[in-house]
C-alpha positions as CSV (number, residue, x, y, z in Angstrom):
1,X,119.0,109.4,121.5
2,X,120.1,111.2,118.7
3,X,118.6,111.4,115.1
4,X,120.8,111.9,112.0
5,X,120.8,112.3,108.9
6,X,121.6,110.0,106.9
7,X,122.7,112.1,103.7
8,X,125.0,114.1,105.7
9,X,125.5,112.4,108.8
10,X,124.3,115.5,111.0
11,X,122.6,115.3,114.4
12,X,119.0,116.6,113.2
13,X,117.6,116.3,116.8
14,X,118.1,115.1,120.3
15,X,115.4,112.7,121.9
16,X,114.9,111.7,125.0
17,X,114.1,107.5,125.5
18,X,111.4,106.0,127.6
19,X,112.2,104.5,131.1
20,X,110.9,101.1,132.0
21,X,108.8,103.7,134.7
22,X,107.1,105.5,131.3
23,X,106.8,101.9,129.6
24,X,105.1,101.3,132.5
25,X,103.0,104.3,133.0
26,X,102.2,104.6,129.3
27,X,100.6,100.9,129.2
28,X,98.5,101.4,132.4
29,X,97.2,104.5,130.3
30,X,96.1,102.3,127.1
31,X,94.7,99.1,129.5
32,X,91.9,102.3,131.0
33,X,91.5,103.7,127.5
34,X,91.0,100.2,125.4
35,X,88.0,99.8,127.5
36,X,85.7,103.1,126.6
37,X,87.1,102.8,123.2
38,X,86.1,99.1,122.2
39,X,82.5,100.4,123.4
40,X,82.7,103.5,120.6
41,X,80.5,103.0,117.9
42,X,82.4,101.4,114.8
43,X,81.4,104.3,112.4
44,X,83.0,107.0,115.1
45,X,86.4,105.2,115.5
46,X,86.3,105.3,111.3
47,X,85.4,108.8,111.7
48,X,88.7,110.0,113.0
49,X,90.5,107.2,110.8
50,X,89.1,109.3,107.7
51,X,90.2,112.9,109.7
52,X,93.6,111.2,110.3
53,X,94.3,110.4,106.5
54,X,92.8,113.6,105.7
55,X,95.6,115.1,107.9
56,X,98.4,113.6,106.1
57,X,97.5,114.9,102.8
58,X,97.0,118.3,104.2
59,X,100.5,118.2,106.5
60,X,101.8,115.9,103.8
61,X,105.1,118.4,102.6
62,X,106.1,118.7,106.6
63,X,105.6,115.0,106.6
64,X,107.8,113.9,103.6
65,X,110.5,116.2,104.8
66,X,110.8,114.7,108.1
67,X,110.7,111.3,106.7
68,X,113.3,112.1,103.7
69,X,115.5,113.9,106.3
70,X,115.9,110.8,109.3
71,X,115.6,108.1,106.9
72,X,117.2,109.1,103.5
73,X,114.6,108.6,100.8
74,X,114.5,110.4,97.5
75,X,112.3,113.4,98.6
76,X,109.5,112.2,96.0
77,X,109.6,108.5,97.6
78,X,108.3,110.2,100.5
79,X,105.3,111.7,99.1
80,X,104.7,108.3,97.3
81,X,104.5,106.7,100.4
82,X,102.0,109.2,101.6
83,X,100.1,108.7,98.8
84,X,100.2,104.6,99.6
85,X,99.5,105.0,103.1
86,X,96.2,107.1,102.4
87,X,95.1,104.6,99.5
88,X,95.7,101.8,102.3
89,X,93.7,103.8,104.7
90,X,91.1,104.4,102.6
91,X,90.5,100.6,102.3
92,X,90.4,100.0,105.8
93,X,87.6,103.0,106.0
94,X,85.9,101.3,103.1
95,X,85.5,98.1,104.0
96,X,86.2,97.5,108.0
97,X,82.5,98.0,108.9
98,X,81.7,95.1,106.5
99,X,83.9,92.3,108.1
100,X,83.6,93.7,111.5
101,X,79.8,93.4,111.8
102,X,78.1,90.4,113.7
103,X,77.2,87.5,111.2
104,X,73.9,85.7,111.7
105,X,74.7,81.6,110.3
106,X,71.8,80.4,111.6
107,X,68.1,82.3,111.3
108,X,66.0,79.6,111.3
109,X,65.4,76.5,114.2
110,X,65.2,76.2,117.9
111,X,68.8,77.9,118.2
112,X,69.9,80.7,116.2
113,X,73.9,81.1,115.4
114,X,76.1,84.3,115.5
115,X,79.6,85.3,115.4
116,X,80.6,88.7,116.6
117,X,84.0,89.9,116.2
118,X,85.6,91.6,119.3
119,X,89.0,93.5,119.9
120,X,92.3,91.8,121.1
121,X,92.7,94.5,123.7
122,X,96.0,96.5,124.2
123,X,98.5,95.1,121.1
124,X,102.2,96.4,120.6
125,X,102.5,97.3,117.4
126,X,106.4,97.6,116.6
127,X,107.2,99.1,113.4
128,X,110.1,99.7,111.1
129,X,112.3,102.3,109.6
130,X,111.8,101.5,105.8
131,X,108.6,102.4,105.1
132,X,107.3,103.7,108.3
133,X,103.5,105.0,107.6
134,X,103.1,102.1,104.8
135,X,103.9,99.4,107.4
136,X,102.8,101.2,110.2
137,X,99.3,102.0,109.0
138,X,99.0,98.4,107.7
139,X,98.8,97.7,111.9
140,X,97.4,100.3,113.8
141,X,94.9,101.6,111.7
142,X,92.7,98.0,111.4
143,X,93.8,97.7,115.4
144,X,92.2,101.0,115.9
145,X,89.4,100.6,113.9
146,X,88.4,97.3,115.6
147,X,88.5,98.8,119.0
148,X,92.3,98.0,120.3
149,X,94.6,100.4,121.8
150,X,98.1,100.3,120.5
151,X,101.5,100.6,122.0
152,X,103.1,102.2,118.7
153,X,107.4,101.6,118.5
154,X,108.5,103.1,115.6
155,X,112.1,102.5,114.6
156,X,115.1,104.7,116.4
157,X,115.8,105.4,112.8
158,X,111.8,107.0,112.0
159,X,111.4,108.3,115.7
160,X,110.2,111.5,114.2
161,X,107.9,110.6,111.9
162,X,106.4,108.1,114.5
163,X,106.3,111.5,116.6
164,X,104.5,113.0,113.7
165,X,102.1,110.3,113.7
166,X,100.9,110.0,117.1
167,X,100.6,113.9,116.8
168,X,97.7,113.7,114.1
169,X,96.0,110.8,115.4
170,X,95.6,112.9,118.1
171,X,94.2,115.8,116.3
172,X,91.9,113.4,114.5
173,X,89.8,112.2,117.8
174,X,91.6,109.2,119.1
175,X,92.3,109.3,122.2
176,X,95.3,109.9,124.0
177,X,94.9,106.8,126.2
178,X,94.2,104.6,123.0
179,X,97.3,105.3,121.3
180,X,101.4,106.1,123.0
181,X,104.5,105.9,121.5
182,X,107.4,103.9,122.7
183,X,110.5,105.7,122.0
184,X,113.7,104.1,122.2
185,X,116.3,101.8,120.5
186,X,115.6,97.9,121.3
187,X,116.2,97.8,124.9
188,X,113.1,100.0,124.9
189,X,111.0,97.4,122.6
190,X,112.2,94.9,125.3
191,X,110.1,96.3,127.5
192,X,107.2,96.0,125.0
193,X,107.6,92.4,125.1
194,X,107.7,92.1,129.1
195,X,104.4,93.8,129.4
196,X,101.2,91.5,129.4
197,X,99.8,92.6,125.9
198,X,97.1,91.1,123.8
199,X,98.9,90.8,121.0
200,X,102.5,91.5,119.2
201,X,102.9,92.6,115.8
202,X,106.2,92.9,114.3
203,X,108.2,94.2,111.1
204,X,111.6,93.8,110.4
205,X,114.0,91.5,110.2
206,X,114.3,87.6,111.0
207,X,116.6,87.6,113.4
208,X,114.5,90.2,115.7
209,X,111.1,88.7,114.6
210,X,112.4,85.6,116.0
211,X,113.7,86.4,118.8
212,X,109.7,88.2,119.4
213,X,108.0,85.3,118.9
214,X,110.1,82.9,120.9
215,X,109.8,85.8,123.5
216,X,106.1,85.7,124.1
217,X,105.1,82.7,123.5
218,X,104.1,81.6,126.6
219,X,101.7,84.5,126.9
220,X,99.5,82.9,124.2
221,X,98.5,85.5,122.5
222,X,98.5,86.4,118.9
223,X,102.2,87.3,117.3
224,X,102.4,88.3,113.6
225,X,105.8,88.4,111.7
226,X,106.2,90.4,108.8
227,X,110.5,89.8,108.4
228,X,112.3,89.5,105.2
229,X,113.0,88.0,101.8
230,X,115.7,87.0,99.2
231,X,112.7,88.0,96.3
232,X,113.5,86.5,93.2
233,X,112.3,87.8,89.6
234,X,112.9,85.5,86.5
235,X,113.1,86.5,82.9
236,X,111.7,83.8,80.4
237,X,112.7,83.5,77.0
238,X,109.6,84.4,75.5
239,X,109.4,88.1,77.0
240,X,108.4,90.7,74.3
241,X,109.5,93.9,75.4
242,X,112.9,92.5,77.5
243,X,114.0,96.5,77.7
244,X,110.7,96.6,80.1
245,X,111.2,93.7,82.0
246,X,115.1,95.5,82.6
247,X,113.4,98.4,83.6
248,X,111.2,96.9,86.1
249,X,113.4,94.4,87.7
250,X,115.8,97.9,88.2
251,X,113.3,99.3,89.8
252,X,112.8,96.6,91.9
253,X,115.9,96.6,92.8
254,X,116.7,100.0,93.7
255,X,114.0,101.7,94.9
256,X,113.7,103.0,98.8
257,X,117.5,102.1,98.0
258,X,116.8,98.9,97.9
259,X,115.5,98.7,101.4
260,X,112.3,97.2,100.6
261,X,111.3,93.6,102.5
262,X,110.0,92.7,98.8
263,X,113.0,94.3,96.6
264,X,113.9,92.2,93.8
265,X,117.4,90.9,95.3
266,X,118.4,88.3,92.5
267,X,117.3,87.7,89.4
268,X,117.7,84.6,86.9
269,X,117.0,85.3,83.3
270,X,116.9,82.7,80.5
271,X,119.8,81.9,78.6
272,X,118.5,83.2,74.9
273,X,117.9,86.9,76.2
274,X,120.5,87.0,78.8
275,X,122.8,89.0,77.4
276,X,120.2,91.4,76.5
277,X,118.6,91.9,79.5
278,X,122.1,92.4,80.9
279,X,122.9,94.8,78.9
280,X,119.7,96.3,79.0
281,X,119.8,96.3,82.7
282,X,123.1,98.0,83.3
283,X,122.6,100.7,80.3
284,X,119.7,101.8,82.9
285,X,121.9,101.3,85.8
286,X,124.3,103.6,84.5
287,X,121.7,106.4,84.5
288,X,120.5,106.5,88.3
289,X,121.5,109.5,89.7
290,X,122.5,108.9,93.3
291,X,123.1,112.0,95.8
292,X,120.9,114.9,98.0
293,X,117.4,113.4,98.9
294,X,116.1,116.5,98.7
295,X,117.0,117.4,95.1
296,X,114.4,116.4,92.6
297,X,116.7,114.9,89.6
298,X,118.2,112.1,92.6
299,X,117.1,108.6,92.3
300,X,118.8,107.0,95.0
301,X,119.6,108.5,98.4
302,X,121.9,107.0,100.8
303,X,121.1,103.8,103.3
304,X,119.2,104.6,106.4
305,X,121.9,102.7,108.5
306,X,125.8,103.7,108.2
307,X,126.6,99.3,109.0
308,X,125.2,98.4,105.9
309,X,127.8,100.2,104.1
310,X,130.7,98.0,104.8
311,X,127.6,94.9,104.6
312,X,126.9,95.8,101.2
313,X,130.8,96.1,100.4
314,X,131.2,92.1,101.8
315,X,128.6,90.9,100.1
316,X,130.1,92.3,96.4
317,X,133.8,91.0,97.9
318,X,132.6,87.8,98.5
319,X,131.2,87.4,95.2
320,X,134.3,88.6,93.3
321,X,136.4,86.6,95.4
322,X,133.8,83.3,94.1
323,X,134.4,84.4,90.6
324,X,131.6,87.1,90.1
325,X,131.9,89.8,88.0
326,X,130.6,94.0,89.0
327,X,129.3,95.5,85.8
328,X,128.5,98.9,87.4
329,X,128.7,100.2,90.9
330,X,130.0,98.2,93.6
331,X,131.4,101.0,96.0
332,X,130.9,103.1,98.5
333,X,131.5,107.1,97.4
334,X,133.6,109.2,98.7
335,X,132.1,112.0,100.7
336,X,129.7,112.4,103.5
337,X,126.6,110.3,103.8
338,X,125.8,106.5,103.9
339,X,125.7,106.5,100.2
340,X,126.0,103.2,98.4
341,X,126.7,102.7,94.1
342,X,124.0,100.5,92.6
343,X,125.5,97.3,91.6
344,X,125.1,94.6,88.8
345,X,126.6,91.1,89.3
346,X,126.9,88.5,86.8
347,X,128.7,85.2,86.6
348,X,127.2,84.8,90.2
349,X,125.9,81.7,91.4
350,X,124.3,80.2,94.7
351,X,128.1,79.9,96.5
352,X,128.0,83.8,96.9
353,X,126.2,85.2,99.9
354,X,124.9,88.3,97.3
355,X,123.0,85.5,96.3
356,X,120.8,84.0,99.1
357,X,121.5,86.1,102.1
358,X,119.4,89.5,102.2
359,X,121.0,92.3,100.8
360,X,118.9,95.1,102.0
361,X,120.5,97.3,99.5
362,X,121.0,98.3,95.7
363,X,122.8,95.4,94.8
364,X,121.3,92.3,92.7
365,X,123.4,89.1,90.9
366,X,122.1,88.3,87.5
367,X,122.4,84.6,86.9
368,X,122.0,82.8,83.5
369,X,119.3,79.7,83.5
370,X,118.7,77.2,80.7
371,X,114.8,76.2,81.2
372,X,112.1,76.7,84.3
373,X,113.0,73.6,85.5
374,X,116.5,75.4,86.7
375,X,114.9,78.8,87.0
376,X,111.9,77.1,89.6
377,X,114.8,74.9,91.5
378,X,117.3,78.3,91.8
379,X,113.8,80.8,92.9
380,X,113.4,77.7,95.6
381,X,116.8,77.9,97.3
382,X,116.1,80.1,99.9
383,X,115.1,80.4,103.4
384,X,112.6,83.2,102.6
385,X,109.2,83.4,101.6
386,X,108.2,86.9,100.9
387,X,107.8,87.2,97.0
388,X,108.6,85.8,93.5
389,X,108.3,87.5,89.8
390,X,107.9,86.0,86.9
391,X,108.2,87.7,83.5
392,X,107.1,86.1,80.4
393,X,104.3,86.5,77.3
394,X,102.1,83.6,78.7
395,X,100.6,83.3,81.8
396,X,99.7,79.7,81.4
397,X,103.7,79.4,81.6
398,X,104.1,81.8,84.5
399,X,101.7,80.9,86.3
400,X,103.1,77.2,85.9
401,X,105.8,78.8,87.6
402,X,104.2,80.6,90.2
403,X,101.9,77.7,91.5
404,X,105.6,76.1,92.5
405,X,106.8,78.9,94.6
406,X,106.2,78.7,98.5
407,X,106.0,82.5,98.6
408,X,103.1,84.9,100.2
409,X,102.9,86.7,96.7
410,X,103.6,86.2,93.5
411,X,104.0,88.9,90.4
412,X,103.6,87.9,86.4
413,X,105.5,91.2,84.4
414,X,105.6,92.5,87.7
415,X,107.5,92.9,90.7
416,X,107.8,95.1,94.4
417,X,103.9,95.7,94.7
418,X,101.7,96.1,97.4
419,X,98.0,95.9,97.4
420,X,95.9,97.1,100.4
421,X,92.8,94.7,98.5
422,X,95.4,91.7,99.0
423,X,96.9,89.7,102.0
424,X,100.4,90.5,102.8
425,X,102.0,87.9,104.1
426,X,105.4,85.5,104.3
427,X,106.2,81.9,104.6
428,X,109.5,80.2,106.4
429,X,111.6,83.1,107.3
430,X,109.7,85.8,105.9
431,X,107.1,85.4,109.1
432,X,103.7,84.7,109.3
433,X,100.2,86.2,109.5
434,X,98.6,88.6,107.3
435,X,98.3,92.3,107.0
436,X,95.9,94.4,104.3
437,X,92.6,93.0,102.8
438,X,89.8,91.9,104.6
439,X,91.8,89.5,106.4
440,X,94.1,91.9,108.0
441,X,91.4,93.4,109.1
442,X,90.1,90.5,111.2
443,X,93.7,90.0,112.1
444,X,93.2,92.3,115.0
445,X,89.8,91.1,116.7
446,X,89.0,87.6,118.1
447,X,85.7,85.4,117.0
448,X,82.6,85.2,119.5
449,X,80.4,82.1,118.9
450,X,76.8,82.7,120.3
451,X,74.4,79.9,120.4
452,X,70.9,81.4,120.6
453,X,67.9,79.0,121.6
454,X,64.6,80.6,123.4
């Protein structure tokens, strides 16, 4: 398997894939090592959690260069995500104890009640290529904390920093037989989902998250989606600063290069500030500097995949060919790399596919509303569930706004956040489960009932 770089479309390394024999072998390990690890005291297996984040800040430059160089982030979005993957981390050291610990319900009486919490076992954890320790530490750190071993699969397109990863958990004190790597494109997550696991856990797109859960099914065991979204952020008429809200929504847009399951990717604004926020918007567009990863001044590097070049390109055709209008961007630059421009669209509507199929890029439509009530039914129109913004002065008007979207999250003069103290989780196509707070924390062990009478 070989790794390039997506800036300059060089091999970077040479890999080679697992077999369905190391699959094989590599799962019988983690079934013997579950077992001796479930029986570790809580506060140990927390122990090498803290020495494993502690290890990413102190191998953090190595780290962020890897990740930059097989995946194509701005060199500084790499250390952020360091940064957010320790501050995640950090919660699940906090706080797993708490929730983990058996609960008396009943003290008093002939029979005394308890619930304990215990591990799933041996769960797959297949990861993505976006933000691969922010997503990946949202899994197998609460899986390892509560006593599971995990089958780790990072993305063919973050094979390194997966790599990297199992390396340091090493180094911190878990054990070899609690935590292997499946290395691979998806014929080598395939085998993942043949194996008799505890329990799948998946990010990335619909299509493959479906295709997971209809998999295993019949193995009844837990399955949790985290998949896509078509975010929307709306601009009301009564924002005060609307050069902020421009700001923001950009930002939401184009970070990661847009490559972010909760990038903003359309946005509805009001028809009194429209044209300002427009023009607001695309004045900032003009500014992002896109090129090297690795040089400090870039703000957007290229796409992690080469396909999504020509995807991107259909989408803006399809729009312009429905009557859209680009007001900056909309091409793919000449050179070497899987660079794409950041793009503005206005006169867009919901016949354009830039409008209600996933973008996964640095593209966004602007479309002009007259009231909520056509702002609430446009945010609606989508197969997706992920997130919704709203950006106004009140938040008894917001939130009006808010309470009507069927979304996992919602934002008010906000947008593109993540919260390790908050669920994280999606509706319809966006999947389902939860990840981060105290509830992703139980998301990875299984409720004992005792009834206690003597």
């Amino acid at each position: 398997m070989k790794i390039i770089n997506p800036a300059t479309e060089t091999v970077i390394k040479e890999i080679t894939e697992d077999t369905s024999q190391t699959i094989q072998e590599k799962f019988e390990l983690l079934t013997n090592g579950q077992k001796a690890w479930a029986k570790t005291n809580v506060t140990d297996r927390i122990a090498a959690i803290q020495h494993f984040c502690d290890l990413l800040e102190e191998h953090k430059d190595e780290l962020a260069a890897t990740l930059t160089s097989e995946m194509g982030k701005p060199l500084q979005q790499s250390y952020n995500e360091l940064n957010g993957a320790r501050d995640r981390i950090k919660y699940f050291i906090d706080n797993s104890e708490k929730y983990l610990a058996e609960e008396w319900v009943t003290t008093e009486g002939a029979t005394k009640e308890k619930i304990v919490y215990e591990p799933l076992g041996v769960i797959a954890n297949i990861s993505a290529w976006n933000y691969p320790f922010l997503v990946g530490v949202n899994v197998f750190i609460p899986a390892l904390i509560g006593g599971n071993a995990v089958f780790y699969k990072p993305s063919e397109y973050a094979t390194l920093t997966g790599q990297h990863i199992q390396a340091l958990l090493y180094k911190a004190g878990v054990p070899e037989n609690c935590f292997q790597t499946a290395i691979g494109h998806g014929n080598v997550g395939e085998q993942l989902l043949l194996l008799p696991l505890n329990g799948y856990f998946f990010t990335g797109s619909y299509r493959t998250g479906k295709y997971i859960a209809e998999k295993v099914a019949g193995k009844m065991v837990p399955c949790q989606l985290e998949l896509g979204g078509k975010d929307p952020l709306y601009v009301m008429d009564d924002v005060e600063h609307i050069e902020k809200a421009a700001a923001d929504a950009l930002e939401g847009v184009v970070y990661n290069s847009g490559q972010s399951c909760c990038a903003v990717e359309r946005i509805y604004v009001q028809e009194k500030v429209y044209d300002a926020f427009v023009n607001a918007y695309v004045e900032e567009c003009k500014k992002m500097r896109i090129g090297d990863p690795l040089d400090k001044s870039t703000d957007i590097g290229p796409l992690s995949r080469k396909e999504q070049q020509a995807f991107l390109s259909a989408q803006v055709d399809d729009a312009v060919i429905l009557g859209a209008k680009v007001l900056c961007g909309g091409r793919i630059p000449a050179g070497k790399g899987y660079y794409f421009e950041p793009t503005v669209l206005v006169n867009v509507n919901h016949q354009m596919k830039v409008m209600t199929e996933e973008s996964f890029g640095p593209v966004v439509g602007i479309q002009k509303v007259s009231d909520d009530a056509e702002a609430i039914q446009l945010m609606q129109d989508t197969v997706y569930g992920l997130t919704a913004s709203v950006y106004s002065k009140s938040f008894e008007r917001a939130e009006a706004v808010m309470q009507q979207m069927n979304t996992g999250t919602v934002y008010w003069n906000c947008c593109d956040r993540v919260s390790g103290t908050l669920p994280w989780s999606g509706r319809k196509n966006s999947g389902f489960g939860a990840t981060l707070s105290y509830q992703g924390i139980r998301a990875f062990v299984q409720p004992k009932a005792y009834h206690i009478r003597g």
